[in-house]
C-alpha positions as a LaTeX table, in Angstrom:
\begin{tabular}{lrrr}
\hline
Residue & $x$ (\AA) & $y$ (\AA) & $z$ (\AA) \\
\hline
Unk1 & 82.10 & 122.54 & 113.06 \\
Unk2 & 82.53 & 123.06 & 109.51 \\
Unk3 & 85.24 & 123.20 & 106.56 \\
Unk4 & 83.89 & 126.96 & 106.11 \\
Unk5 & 85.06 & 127.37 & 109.70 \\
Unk6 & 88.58 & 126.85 & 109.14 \\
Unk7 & 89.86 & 128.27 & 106.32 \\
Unk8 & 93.50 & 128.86 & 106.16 \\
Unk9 & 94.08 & 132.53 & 106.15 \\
Unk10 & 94.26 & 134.50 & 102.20 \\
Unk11 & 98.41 & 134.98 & 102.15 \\
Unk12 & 100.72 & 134.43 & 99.22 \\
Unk13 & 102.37 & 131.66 & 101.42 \\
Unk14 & 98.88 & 129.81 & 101.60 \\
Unk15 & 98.19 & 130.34 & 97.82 \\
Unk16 & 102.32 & 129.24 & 97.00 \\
Unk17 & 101.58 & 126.45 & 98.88 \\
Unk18 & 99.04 & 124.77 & 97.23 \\
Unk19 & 100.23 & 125.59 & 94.22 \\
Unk20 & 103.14 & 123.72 & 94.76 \\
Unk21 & 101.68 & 120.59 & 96.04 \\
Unk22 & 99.29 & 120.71 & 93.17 \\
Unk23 & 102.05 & 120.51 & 90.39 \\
Unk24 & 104.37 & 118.43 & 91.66 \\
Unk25 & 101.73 & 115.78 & 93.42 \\
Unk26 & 98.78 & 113.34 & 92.45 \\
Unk27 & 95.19 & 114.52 & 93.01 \\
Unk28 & 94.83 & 111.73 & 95.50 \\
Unk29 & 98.05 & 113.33 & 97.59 \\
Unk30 & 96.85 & 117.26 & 96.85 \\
Unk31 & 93.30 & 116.16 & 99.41 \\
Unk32 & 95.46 & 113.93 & 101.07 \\
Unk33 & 97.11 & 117.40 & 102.09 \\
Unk34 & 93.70 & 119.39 & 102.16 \\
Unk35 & 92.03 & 116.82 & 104.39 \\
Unk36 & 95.43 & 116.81 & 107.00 \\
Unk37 & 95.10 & 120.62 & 107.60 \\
Unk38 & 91.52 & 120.17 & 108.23 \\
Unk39 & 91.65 & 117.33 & 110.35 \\
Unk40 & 94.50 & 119.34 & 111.90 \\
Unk41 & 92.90 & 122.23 & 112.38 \\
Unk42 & 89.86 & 121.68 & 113.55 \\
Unk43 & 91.70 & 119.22 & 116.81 \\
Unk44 & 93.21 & 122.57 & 117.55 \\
Unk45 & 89.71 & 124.04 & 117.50 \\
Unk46 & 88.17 & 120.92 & 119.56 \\
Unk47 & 90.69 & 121.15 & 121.73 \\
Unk48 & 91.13 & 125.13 & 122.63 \\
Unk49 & 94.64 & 125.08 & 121.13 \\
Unk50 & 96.53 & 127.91 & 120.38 \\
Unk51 & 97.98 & 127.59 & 116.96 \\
Unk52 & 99.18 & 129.05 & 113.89 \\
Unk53 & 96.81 & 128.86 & 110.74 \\
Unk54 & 98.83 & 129.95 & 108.43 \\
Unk55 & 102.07 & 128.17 & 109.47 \\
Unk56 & 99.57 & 124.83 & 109.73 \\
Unk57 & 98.41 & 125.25 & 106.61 \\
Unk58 & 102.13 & 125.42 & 104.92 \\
Unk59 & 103.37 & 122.28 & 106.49 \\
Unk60 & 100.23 & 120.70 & 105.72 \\
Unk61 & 100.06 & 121.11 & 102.09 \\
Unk62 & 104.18 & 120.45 & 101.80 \\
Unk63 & 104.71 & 117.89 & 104.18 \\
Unk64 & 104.40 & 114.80 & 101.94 \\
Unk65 & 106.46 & 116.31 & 99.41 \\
Unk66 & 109.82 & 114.18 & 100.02 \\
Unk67 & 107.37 & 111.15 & 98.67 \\
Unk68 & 106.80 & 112.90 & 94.82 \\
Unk69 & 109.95 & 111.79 & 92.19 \\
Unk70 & 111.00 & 115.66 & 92.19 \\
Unk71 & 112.02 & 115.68 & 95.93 \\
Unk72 & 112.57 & 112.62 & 96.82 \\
Unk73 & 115.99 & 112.00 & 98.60 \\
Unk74 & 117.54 & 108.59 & 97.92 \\
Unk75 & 119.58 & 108.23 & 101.33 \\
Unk76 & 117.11 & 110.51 & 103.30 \\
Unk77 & 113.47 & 109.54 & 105.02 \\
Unk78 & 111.25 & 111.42 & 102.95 \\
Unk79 & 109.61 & 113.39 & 106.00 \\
Unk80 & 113.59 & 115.20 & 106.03 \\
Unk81 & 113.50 & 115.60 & 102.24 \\
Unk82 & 110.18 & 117.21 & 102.65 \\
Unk83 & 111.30 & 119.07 & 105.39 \\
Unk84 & 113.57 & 120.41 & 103.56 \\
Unk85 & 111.87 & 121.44 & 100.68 \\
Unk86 & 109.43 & 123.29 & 103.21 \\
Unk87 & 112.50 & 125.50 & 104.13 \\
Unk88 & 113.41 & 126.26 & 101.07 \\
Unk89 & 109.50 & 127.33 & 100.28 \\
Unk90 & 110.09 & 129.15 & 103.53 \\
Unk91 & 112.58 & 130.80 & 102.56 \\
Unk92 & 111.19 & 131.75 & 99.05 \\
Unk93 & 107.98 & 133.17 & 101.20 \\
Unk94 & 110.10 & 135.82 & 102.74 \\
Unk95 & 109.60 & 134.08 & 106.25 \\
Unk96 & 112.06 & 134.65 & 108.93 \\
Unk97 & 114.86 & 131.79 & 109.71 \\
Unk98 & 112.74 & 131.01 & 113.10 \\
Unk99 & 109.73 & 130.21 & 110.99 \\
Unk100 & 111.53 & 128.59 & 107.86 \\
Unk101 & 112.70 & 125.99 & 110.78 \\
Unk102 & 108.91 & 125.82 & 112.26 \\
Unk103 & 107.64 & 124.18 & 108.75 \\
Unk104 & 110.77 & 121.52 & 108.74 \\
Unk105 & 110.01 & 121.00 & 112.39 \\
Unk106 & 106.58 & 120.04 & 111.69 \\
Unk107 & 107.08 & 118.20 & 108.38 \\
Unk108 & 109.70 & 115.79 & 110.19 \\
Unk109 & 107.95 & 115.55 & 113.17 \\
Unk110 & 104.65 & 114.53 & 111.50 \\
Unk111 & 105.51 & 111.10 & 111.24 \\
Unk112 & 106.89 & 110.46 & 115.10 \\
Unk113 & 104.41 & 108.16 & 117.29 \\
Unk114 & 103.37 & 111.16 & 119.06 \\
Unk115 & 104.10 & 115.12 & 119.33 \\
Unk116 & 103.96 & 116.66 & 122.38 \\
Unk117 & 101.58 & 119.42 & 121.73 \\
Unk118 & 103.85 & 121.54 & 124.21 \\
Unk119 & 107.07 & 121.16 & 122.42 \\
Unk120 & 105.55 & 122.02 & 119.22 \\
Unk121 & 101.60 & 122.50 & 118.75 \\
Unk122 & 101.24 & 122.52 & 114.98 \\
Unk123 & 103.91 & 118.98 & 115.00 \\
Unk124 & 101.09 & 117.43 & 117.29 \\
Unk125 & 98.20 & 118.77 & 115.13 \\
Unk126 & 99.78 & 117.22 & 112.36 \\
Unk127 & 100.61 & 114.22 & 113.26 \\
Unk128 & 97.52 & 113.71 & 114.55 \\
Unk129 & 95.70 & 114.53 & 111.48 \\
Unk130 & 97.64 & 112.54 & 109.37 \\
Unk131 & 97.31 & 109.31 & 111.68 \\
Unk132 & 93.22 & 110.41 & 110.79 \\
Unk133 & 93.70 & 110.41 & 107.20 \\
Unk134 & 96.12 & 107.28 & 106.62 \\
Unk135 & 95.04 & 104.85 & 109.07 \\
Unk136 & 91.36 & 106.26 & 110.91 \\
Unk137 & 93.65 & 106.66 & 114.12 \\
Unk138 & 91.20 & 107.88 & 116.88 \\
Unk139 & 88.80 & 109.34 & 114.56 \\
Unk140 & 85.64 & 109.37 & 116.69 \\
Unk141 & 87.77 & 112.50 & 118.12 \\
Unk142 & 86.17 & 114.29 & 115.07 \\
Unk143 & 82.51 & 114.94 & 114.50 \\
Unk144 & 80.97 & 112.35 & 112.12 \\
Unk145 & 78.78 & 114.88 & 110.19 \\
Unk146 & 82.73 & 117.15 & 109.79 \\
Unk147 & 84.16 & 113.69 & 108.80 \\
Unk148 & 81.90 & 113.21 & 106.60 \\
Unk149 & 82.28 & 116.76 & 105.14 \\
Unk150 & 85.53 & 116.61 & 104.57 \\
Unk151 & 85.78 & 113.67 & 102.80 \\
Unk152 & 83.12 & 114.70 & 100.63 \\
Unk153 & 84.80 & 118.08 & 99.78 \\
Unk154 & 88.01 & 116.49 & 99.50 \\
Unk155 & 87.39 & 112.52 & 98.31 \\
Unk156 & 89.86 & 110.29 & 98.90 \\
Unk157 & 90.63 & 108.57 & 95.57 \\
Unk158 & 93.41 & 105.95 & 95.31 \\
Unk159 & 95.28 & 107.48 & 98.51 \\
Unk160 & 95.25 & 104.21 & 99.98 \\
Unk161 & 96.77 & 102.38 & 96.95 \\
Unk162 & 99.02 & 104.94 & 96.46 \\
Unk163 & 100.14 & 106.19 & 99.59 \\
Unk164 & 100.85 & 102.51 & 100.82 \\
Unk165 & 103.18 & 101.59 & 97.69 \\
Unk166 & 104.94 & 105.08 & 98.12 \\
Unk167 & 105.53 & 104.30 & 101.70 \\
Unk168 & 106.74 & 100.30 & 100.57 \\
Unk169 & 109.19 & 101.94 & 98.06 \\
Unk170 & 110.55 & 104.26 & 101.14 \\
Unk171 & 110.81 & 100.84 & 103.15 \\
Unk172 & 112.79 & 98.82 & 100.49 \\
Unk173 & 115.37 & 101.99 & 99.81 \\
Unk174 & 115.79 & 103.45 & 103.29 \\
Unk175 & 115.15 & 100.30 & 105.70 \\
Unk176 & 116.11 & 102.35 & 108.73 \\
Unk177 & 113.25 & 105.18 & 108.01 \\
Unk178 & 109.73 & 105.73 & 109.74 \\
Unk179 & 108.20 & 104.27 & 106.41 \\
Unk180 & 109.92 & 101.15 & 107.24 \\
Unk181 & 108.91 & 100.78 & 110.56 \\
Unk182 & 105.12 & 101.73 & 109.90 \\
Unk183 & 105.54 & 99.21 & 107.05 \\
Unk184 & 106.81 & 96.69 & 109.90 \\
Unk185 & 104.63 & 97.38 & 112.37 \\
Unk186 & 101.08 & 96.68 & 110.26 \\
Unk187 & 100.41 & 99.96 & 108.38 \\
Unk188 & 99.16 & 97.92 & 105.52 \\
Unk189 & 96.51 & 96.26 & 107.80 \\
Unk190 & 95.67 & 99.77 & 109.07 \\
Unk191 & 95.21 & 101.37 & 106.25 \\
Unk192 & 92.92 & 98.92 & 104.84 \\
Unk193 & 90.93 & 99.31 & 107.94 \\
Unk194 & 90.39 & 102.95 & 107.85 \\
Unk195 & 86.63 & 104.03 & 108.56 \\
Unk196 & 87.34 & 106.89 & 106.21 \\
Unk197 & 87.17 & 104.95 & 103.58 \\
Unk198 & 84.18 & 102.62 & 104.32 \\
\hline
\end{tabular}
């Protein structure tokens, strides 16, 4: 398997997409993004899923916008915020209401403990590929030589400072969110033990 292999598909949605999370985000959170949808991606190939490239791709890129200054919501977990915003985009994109809910589906759903892949594929991709990128959850489910790919094409900076303290400021402002909890439950200690960044 290889990053050539799973290119999102050439739409104006794709392109808008990564547009957006390239102005309003950090370089650090713009591979963050790139590196989900690939992670993401190629499970569904690994795995024989059936899934939506294009529809992956969009949450992928948007779905740690709530997190940025221009979208975050003060009362609101950020994965709602950016949910949100990935309507909106939705919207914008000329996508029918079914599919404008799809992206916030996914967006808040990638930060549950687990998606059922049959209630909502591209939420379990997701979250799965995330878990990859911020913590090294089950990532000998991934080729080594795509790992290391991937990070290569797509290097991980200061995610690990950065995401952490984003995810501490959720914790201290929203104490009832999924930040809080992952900051509760060790995500600090998992982060620094990632294998993706050794």
């Amino acid at each position: 398997m290889r990053v050539a292999d799973l290119l999102p598909p050439d739409t104006l949605a794709t392109h808008a997409a990564r547009e957006v999370v390239t102005h309003y985000s950090s370089a650090a959170l713009v591979n963050h993004c790139e590196r989900a949808y690939l992670w993401s991606a190629a499970l569904g190939e690994l795995t024989g899923a059936a899934y939506d490239r294009e529809l992956l791709y969009v949450a992928s890129m948007l779905h740690d916008l709530g997190l940025v200054p221009a979208f975050d919501n003060y009362r609101a977990p950020f994965e709602d915020a950016g949910g949100d915003v990935g309507w909106v985009f939705a919207a914008g994109a000329g996508w029918p209401p079914e599919r404008r809910t799809r992206v916030k589906d996914i967006i808040v759903r990638h930060m549950w403990a687990e998606v059922d892949p049959s209630l909502d594929i591209e939420g379990h991709l997701l979250c799965e590929g995330t878990g990859l990128d911020i913590a090294g959850r089950n990532a000998d489910t991934w080729p080594a030589a795509f790992r290391a790919e991937v990070v290569e094409r797509f290097p991980r900076l200061d995610l690990a400072a950065e995401f952490l303290a984003a995810f501490q400021d959720q914790a201290g402002r929203k104490p009832g969110c999924a930040a809080a909890a992952a900051i509760t439950a060790g995500l600090a200690d998992r982060i620094a033990a990632n294998s993706l960044d050794a």
